[in-house]
C-alpha positions in Angstrom: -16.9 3.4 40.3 -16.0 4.7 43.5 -12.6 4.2 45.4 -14.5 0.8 47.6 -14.2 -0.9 44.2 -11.0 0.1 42.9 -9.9 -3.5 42.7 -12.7 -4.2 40.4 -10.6 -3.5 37.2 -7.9 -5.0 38.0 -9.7 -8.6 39.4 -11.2 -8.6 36.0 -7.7 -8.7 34.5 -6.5 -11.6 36.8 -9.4 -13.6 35.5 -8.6 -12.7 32.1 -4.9 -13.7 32.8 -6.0 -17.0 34.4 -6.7 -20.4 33.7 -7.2 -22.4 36.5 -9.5 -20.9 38.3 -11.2 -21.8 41.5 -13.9 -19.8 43.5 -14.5 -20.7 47.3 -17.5 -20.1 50.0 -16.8 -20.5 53.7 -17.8 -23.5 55.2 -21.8 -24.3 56.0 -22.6 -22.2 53.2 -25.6 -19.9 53.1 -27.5 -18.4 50.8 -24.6 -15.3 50.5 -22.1 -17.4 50.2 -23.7 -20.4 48.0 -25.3 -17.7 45.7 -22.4 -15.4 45.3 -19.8 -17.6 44.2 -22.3 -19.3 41.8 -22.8 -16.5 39.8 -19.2 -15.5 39.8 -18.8 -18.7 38.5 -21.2 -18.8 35.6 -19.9 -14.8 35.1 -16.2 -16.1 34.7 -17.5 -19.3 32.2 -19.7 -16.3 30.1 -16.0 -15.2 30.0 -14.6 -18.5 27.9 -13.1 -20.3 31.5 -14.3 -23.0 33.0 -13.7 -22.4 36.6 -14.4 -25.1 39.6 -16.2 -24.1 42.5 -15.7 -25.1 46.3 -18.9 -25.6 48.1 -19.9 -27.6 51.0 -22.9 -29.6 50.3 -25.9 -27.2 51.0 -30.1 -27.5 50.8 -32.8 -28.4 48.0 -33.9 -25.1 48.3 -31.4 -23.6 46.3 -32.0 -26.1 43.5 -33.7 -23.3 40.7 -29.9 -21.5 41.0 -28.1 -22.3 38.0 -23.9 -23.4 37.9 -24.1 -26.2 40.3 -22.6 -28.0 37.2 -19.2 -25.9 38.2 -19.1 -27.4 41.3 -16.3 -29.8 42.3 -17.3 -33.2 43.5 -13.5 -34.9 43.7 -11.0 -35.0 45.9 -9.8 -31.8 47.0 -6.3 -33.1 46.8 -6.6 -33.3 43.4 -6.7 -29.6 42.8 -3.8 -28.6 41.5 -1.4 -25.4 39.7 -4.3 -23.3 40.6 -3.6 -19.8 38.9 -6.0 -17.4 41.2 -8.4 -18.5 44.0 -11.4 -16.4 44.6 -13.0 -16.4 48.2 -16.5 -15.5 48.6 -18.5 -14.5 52.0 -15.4 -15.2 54.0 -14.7 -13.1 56.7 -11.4 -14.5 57.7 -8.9 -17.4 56.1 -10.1 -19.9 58.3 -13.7 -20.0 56.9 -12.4 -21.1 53.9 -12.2 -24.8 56.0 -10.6 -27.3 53.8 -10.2 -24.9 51.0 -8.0 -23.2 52.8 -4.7 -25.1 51.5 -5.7 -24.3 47.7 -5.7 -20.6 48.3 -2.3 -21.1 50.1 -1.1 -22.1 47.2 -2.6 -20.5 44.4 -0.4 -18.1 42.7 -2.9 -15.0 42.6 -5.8 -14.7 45.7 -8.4 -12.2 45.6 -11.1 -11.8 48.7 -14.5 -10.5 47.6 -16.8 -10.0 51.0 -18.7 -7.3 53.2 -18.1 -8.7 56.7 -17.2 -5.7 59.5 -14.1 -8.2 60.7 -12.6 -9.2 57.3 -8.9 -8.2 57.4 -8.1 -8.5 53.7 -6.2 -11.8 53.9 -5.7 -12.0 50.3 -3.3 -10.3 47.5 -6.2 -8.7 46.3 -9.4 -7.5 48.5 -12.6 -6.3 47.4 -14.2 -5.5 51.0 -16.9 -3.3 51.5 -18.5 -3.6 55.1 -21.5 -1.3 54.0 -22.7 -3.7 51.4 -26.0 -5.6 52.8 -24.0 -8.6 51.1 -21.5 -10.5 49.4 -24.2 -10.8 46.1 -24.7 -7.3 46.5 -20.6 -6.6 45.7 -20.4 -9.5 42.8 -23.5 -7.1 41.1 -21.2 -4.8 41.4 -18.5 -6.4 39.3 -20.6 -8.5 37.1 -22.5 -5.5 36.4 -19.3 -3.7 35.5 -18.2 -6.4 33.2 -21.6 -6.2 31.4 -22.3 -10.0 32.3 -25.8 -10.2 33.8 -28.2 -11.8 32.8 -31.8 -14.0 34.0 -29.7 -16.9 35.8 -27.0 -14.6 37.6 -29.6 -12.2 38.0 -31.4 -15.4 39.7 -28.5 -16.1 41.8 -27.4 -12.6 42.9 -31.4 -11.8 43.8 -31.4 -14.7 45.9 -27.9 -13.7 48.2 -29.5 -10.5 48.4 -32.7 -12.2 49.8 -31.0 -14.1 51.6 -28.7 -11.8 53.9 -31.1 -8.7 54.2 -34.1 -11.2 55.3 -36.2 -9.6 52.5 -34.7 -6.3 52.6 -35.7 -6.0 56.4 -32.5 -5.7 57.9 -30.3 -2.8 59.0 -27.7 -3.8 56.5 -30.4 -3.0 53.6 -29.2 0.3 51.8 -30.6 2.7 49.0 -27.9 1.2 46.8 -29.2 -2.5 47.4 -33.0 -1.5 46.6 -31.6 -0.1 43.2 -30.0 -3.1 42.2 -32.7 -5.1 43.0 -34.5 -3.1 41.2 -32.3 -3.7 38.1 -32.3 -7.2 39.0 -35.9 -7.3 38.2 -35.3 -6.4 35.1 -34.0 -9.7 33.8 -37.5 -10.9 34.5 -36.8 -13.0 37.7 -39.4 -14.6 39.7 -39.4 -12.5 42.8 -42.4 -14.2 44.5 -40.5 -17.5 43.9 -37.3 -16.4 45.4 -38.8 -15.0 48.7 -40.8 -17.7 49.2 -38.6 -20.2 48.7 -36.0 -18.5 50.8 -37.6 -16.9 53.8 -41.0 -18.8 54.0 -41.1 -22.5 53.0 -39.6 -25.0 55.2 -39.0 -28.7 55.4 -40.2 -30.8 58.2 -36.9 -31.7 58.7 -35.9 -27.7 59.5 -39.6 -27.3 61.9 -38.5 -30.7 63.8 -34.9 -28.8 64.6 -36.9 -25.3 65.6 -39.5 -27.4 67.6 -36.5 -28.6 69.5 -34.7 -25.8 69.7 -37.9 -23.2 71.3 -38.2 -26.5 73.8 -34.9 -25.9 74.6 -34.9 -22.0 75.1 -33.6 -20.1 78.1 -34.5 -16.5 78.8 -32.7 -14.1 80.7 -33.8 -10.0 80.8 -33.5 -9.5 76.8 -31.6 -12.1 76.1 -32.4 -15.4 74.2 -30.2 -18.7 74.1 -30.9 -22.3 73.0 -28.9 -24.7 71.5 -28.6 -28.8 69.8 -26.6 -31.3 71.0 -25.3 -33.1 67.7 -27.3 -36.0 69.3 -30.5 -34.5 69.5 -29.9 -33.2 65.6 -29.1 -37.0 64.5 -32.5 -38.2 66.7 -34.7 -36.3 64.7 -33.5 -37.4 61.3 -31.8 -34.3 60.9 -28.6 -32.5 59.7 -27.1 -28.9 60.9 -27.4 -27.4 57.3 -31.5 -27.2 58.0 -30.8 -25.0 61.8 -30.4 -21.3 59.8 -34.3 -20.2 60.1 -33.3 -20.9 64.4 -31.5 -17.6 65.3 -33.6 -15.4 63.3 -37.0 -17.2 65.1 -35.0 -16.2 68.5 -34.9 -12.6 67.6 -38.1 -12.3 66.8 -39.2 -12.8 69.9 -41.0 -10.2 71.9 -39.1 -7.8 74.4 -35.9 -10.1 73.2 -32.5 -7.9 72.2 -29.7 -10.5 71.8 -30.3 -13.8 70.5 -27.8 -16.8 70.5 -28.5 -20.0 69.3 -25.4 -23.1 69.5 -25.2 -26.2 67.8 -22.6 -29.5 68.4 -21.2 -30.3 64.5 -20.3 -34.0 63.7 -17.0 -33.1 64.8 -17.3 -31.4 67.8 -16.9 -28.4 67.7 -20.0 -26.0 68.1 -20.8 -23.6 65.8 -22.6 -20.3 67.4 -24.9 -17.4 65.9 -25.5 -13.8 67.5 -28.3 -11.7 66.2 -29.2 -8.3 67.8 -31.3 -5.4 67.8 -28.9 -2.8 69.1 -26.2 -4.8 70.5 -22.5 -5.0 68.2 -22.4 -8.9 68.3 -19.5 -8.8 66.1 -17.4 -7.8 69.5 -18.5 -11.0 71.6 -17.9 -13.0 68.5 -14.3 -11.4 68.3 -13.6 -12.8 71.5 -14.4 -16.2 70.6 -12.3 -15.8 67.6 -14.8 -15.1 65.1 -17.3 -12.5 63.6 -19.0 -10.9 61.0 -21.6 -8.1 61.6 -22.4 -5.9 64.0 -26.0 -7.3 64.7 -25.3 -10.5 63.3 -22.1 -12.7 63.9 -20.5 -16.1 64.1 -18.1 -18.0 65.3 -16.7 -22.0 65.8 -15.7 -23.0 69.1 -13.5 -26.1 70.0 -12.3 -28.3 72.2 -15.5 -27.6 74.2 -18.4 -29.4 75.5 -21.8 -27.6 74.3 -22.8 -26.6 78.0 -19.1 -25.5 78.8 -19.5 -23.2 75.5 -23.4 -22.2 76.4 -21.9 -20.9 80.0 -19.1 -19.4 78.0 -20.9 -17.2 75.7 -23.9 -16.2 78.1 -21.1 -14.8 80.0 -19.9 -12.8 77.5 -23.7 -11.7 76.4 -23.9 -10.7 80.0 -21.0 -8.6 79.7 -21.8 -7.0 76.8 -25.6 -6.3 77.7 -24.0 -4.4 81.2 -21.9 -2.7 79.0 -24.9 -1.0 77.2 -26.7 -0.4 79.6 -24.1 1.9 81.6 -23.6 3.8 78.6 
């Protein structure tokens, strides 16, 4: 095991040394973060716990995972003497949401998670930035632990999936093709996991991107559009059935930088950078959050949707001029 997974030994030993257990994905979970901490979950019940896991509610089309039975459907304030909380998929402390005042006071912490701008907020990190995801590190140590089998193969497969868009992205490495290789072994259903993942939709998801391209505007190589949490709540809609927008944006002929906004129930809006060439991770850093270098978040508020569309075209802008005068 090389020196990016030192920890590995040692996290197994916490677990081992635990009893309350809780594991945590950042808030609007994707399929990373949902699939990740899912089978770390049924990897740590394999190991005689019974941990709970923290998840936001997230789509149907993640129903074939297994160890949505682990999930916790109570009050969080109920949570209590927790003896190590495990983050998944979260770049930074605040992604953790309303989760974030259990790992406060947990007793052990440990933060497993690839993102470029995680700054190993935990007592114990596993971080590698050059894994293509967060399911590519827990193979890693549920592989080490001698724990997989079809389901968390099923699960792990499917993060994979999920945050290389079928292996096409940058992140994709050598080292992910071989354990998806070995993934295949278990006998999972590869044709049902991309399709499900990257190719069906639900009405409700083509009614958001229908409004979404109407709402589009183009400047040189760069693509914006955004919902107003109105226009989400018009069309029957919620913001958990928006993640197929950004990547549609990108797509686009001659485009570089793609930014697509949405208004949450609460207010603040939520924005996604995607690029071809362009570290997005840098204007998401500026709004406070990040991520990747081509692809990036971050949660803006106090901010009116337009204010925060002007805001971060500006900084796109930037950015792009930078490049170009390299």
């Amino acid at each position: 095991m090389n020196n990016i997974y030192e920890n590995i030994e040692p996290f197994i030993k916490e677990i081992e040394h635990s009893n309350n257990i809780v594991i945590a994905g950042h808030t609007s979970p994707d399929g990373d973060a949902i699939c990740s901490s899912l089978a770390l979950a049924m990897t740590i019940e394999k190991m005689g716990k019974t941990p709970i896991v923290l998840l936001e509610d997230f789509g149907s089309n993640y129903d074939y995972i297994e160890g949505k039975n682990l999930i916790y459907k109570e009050d969080y304030n109920n949570i209590e003497n927790i003896d190590l909380f495990i983050s998944a998929d979260c770049g930074d402390i605040e992604r953790l949401g309303d989760t974030k005042v259990i790992f406060e006071k947990a007793k052990k912490t440990v933060n497993i998670d690839h993102h470029i701008s995680n700054d190993c907020f935990a007592s114990l990190n596993i971080v590698n930035p050059k894994a293509s995801s967060t399911s590519e590190i827990m193979f890693e140590i549920i592989n080490h632990i001698g724990a997989i089998d079809f389901n968390i193969a099923t699960a792990i497969y499917t993060g994979i999936v999920f945050d290389t868009g079928g292996f096409k992205y940058s992140c994709t490495s050598k080292r992910t093709h071989e354990i998806a290789g070995e993934l295949i072994e278990q006998g999972i259903d590869t044709s049902k996991i991309h399709s499900t993942i990257l190719t069906m939709h639900s009405l409700e998801s083509s009614r958001l991107l229908a409004k979404a391209i109407n709402n589009i505007y183009v400047e040189d190589d760069i693509i914006i559009s955004s919902l107003s949490n109105e226009e989400i709540k018009s069309l029957d809609a919620t913001s958990k059935a928006t993640g197929a927008i950004v990547p549609y944006l990108l797509d686009t002929k001659f485009i570089n930088i793609a930014v697509f906004l949405y208004e949450k129930e609460d207010g603040s809006i939520k924005v996604s950078f995607r690029s071809k060439s362009i570290d997005v991770n840098k204007i998401a850093n500026y709004f406070g959050g990040g991520g990747h270098i081509l692809a990036s978040g971050a949660t803006l508020k106090n901010i009116s949707l337009e204010q925060a569309k002007e805001d971060v075209l500006a900084q796109v802008r930037l950015a792009n001029k930078k490049e170009d005068d390299k």
